[in-house]
N, C-alpha and C positions, 0 to 999 in steps of 0.2 A: 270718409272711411279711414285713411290714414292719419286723420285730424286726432280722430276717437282713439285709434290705435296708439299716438302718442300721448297724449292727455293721460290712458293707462298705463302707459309704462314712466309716465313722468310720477305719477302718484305714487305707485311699487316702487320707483328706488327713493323719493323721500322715506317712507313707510320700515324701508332694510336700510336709511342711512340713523333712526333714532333706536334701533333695535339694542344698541349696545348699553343704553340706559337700565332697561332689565337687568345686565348682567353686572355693573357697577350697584345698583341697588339689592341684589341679593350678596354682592359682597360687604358691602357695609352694615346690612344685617347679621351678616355672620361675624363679623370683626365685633362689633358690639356684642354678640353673645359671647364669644371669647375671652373679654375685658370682661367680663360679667363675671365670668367662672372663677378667672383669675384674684380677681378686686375676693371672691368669696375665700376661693383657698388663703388666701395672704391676710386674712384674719383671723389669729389665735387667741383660742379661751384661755386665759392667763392663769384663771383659779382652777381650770382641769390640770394643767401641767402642777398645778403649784399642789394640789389634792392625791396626782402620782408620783409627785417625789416624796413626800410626808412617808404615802406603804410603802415604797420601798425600801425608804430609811428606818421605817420601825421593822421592815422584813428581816432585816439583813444585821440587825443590830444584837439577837440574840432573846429580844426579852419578848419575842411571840413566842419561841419554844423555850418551855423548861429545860432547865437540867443541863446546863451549857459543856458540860463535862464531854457526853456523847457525840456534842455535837459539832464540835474544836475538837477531839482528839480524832486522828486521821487511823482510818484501819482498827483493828482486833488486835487481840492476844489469840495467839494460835498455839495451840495443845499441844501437847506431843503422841496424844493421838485421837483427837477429835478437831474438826477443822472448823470451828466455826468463824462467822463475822458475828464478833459480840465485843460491843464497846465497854470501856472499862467503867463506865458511869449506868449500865443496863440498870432498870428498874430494880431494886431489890427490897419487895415488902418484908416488914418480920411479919412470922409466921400470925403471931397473938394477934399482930392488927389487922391483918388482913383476915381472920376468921371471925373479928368483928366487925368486920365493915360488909361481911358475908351475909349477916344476922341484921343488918340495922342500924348497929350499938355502935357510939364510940366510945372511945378510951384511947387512954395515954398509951403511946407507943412505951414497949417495955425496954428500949436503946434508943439511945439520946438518934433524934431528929440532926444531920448533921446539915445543915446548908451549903450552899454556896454562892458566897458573899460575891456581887458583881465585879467588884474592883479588885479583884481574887487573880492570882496568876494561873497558867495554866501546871504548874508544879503542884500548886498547895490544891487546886481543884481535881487533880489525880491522887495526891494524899488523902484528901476525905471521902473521895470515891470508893479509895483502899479501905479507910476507918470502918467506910458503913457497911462495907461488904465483908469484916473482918467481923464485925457486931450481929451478925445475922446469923455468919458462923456458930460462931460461942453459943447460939440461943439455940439452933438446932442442933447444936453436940447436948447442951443440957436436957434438953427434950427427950431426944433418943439416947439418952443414958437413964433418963427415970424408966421414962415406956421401958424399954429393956428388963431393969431391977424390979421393977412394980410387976410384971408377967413371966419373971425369974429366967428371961435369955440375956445375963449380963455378961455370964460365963461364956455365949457363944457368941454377943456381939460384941464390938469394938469401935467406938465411933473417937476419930482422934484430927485435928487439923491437923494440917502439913503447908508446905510451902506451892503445892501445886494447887490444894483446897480441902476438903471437907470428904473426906473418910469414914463409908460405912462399912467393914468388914462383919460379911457375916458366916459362922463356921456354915458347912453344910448338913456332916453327921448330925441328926437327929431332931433336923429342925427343919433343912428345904429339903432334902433330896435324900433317897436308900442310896446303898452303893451301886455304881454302875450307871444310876438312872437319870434322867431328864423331865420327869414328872416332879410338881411342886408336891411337898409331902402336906395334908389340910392344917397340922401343928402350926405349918410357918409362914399361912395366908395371912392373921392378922398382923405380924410383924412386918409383911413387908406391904399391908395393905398401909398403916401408919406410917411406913416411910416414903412410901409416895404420894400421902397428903402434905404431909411437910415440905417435898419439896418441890410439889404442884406450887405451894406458894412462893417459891422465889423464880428467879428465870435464868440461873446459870445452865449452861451445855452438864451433861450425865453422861458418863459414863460406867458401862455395867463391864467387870472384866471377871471372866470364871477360871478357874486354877484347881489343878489337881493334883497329888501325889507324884511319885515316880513308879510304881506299881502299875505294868503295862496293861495293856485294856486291850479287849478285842471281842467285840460282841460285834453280830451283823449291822447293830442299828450305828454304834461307834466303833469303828475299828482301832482306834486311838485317844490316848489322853483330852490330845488337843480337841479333836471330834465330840468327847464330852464336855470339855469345858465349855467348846461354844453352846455347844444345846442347852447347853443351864444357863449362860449368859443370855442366849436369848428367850429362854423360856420366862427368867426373871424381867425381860424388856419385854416380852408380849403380855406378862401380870400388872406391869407397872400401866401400861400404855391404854390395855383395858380398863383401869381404872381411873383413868382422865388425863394423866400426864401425857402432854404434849411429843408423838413421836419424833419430831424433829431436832427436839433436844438430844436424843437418846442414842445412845452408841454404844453394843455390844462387840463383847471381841472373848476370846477363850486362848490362853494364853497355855494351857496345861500342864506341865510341871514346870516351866520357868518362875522365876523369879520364888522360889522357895521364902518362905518368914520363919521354916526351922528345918531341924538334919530329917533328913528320910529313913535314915537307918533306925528308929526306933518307932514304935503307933502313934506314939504322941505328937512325935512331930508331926507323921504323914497326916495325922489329923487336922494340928492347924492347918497345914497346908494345902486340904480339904475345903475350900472357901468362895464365896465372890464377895466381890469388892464392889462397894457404889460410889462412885467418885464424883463430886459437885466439885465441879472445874472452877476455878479463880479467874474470872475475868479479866481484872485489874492485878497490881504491881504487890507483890505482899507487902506486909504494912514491918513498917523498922521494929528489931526486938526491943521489947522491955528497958530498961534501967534493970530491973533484978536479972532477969537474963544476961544481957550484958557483965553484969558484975558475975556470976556464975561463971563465964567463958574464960574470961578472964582469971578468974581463980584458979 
């Protein structure tokens, strides 16, 4: 009996003296998948790296985006009273080709196509930025000076550049608005229906600024100048806006007898001064005067 009793205890501790072999053999399984993992991360695809330096270098080099103007010059031109972020290189179609590309049809742009040359600094790619946007100008002043003459409100519009941009004055008497009022009068729906397809076409900031006499005002609906000029200023922004131009462009303001363009003490003046103003904001840097201008100044 104690014979048996030993014999089993002799075989249990052989049994728990090889037990540690399991635990050596599950570690060197594991060590080998380890090396395994390893050996795989520490082999790099040469032509992946070599395929995402290539994008990045054609990302960053300028010639994925057009237009390198917009995209090198840092910030806007800010208003002096519309605040926008607008680069001095913004898209700016002429009117004529973009009413044929509207259609289908091409054709030769009616102002010279201005490039910019890669190798171009960023001075002279601000000066052609200027050019093209100074070319744009000139074509919607001549526009709205025919339309004007051809439907005989020449008398009451005034389209003129300036150093801030592009100037539509238009009187009020007897073409938007009766005296006192804030309703568009139906005379002067086409006229200003035509000036805001012309300048649906380009994408500078608009501002709309109303102005009135010094002849005090006091009705319940405006108790004040100023109260009327805004409600025309924005009555002309809510005609414009219903007719497709973008409201985010759009900035009305009523300014009411400030800034006078003649004496009040006579009707004639108080007339001009009877007006709104449509102002297509200049983006960019105005462009250097003339050679004959210059000589003019000078003289």
């Amino acid at each position: 009996m104690a014979r048996s009793r030993r014999a089993r205890g002799h075989a249990a501790g052989h049994e728990n003296d090889e037990r540690w072999l399991l635990t050596y053999a599950d570690m060197i399984t594991l060590l080998m998948a380890l090396f395994m993992v390893l050996f795989s991360i520490s082999s790099v695809n040469i032509s992946k790296y070599q395929t995402l330096q290539e994008s990045l270098h054609a990302a960053f080099s300028g010639s994925v985006l057009p237009g390198g103007v917009s995209i090198e010059q840092a910030g806007g031109t800010v208003s002096k009273v519309v605040l926008p972020s607008t680069s001095a290189s913004q898209a700016i179609m002429p009117p004529s080709t973009a009413a044929h590309q509207a259609k289908g049809t091409s054709i030769a742009p009616s102002t010279p196509k201005l490039g910019v040359p890669k190798g171009s600094t960023h001075a002279q790619r601000v000066q052609q930025a200027a050019q093209l946007e100074q070319s744009q100008f000139v074509e919607l002043r001549a526009r709205l000076q025919a339309y004007a003459k051809a439907h005989g409100f020449a008398r009451d519009v005034r389209v003129s550049i300036v150093k801030q941009g592009l100037l539509v004055q238009v009187l009020t008497d007897r073409l938007l608005f009766n005296s006192g009022s804030a309703t568009l009068d139906p005379q002067g729906l086409p006229l200003l229906a035509e000036i805001g397809s012309l300048l649906e076409q380009v994408g500078n900031p608009i501002n709309i600024t109303g102005y009135t006499d010094s002849i005090p005002q006091d009705s319940p609906q405006f108790p004040s100048n100023l109260w009327l000029s805004s409600g025309r200023a924005d009555t002309v922004e809510q005609f414009l806006t219903s007719r497709g131009l973008n409201s985010t462009r759009v900035y009305a303001i009523g300014r009411g007898p400030l800034d006078p363009v003649a004496s009040n003490a006579t009707a004639g003046g108080r007339a001009l001064n009877r007006r709104v103003v449509i102002e297509l904001v200049r983006v960019g840097p105005p462009p250097p005067p003339s050679r004959t201008t210059q000589e003019r100044r000078s003289s």
